[in-house]
C-alpha positions in Angstrom: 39.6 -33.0 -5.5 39.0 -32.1 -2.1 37.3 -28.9 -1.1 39.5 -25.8 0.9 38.5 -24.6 4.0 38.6 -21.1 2.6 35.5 -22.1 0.0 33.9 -23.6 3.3 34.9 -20.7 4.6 32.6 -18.5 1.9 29.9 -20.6 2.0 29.6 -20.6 5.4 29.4 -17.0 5.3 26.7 -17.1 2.5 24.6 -19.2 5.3 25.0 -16.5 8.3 21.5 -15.5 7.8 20.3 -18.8 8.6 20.2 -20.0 12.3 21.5 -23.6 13.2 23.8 -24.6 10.9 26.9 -27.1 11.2 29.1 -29.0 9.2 31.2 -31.9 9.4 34.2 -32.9 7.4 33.6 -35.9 5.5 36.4 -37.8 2.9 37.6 -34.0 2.3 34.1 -32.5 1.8 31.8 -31.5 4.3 28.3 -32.3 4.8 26.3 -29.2 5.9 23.2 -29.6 8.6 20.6 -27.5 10.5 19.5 -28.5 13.6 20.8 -31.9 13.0 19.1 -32.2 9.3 21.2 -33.1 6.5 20.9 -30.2 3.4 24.1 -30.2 1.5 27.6 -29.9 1.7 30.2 -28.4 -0.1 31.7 -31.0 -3.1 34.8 -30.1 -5.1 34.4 -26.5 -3.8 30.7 -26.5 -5.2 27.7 -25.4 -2.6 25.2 -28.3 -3.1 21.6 -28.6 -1.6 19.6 -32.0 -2.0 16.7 -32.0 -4.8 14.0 -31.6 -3.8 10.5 -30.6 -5.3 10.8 -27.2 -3.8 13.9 -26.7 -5.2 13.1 -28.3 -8.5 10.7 -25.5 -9.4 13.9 -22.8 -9.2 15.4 -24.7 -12.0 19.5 -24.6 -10.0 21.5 -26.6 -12.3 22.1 -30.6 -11.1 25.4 -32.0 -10.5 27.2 -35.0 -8.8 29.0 -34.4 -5.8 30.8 -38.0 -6.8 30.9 -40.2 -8.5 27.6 -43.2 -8.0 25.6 -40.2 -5.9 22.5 -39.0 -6.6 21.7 -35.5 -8.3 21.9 -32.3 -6.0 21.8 -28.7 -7.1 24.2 -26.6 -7.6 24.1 -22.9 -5.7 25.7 -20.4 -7.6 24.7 -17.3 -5.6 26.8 -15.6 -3.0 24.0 -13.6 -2.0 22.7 -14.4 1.7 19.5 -13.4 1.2 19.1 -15.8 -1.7 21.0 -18.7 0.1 18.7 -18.3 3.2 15.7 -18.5 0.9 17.5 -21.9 -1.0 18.3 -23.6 2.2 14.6 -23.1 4.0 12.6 -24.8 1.4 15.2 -27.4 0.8 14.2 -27.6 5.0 11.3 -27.3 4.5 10.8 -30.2 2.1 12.8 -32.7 4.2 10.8 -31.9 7.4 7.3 -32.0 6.0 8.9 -35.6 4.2 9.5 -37.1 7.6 
């Protein structure tokens, strides 16, 4: 199932508190960035961040975006506050990786 443009739509507006962020459509889902760095994407109209140890210690529920991929976690919060706090150590996790 591919996601709407309206759950984009929401999750997009759960991100406004975070600077940077673009998405690109991808096989019906999109694939959500900041400043160029992959974090997520919206899967089956479910907000998904990739695992990382940060992110680990919050204990947000793992699914599939599809079938073969690995593990992400699932956000379940609508709350920007919360998102913006999700989304920068997922960040900061990738950057201090590279």
């Amino acid at each position: 199932m591919a996601s709407s443009m309206e759950y984009l739509g929401f999750v997009l507006d759960c991100l406004r508190e975070v600077d940077g962020i673009s998405h690109k459509k991808m096989m019906g889902e999109f694939l959500l960035y900041k400043d160029g760095v992959l974090f997520g994407g919206v899967y089956d109209n479910r907000f998904l961040v990739k695992n990382t140890p940060s992110i680990n210690e919050l204990g947000l529920p793992l699914e599939l975006p599809y079938e073969g991929a690995k593990p992400m976690c699932l956000v379940e919060t609508d709350e920007a506050e919360g998102v913006k706090k999700i989304v920068n150590l997922v960040l900061k996790d990738l950057i201090d990786k590279k």
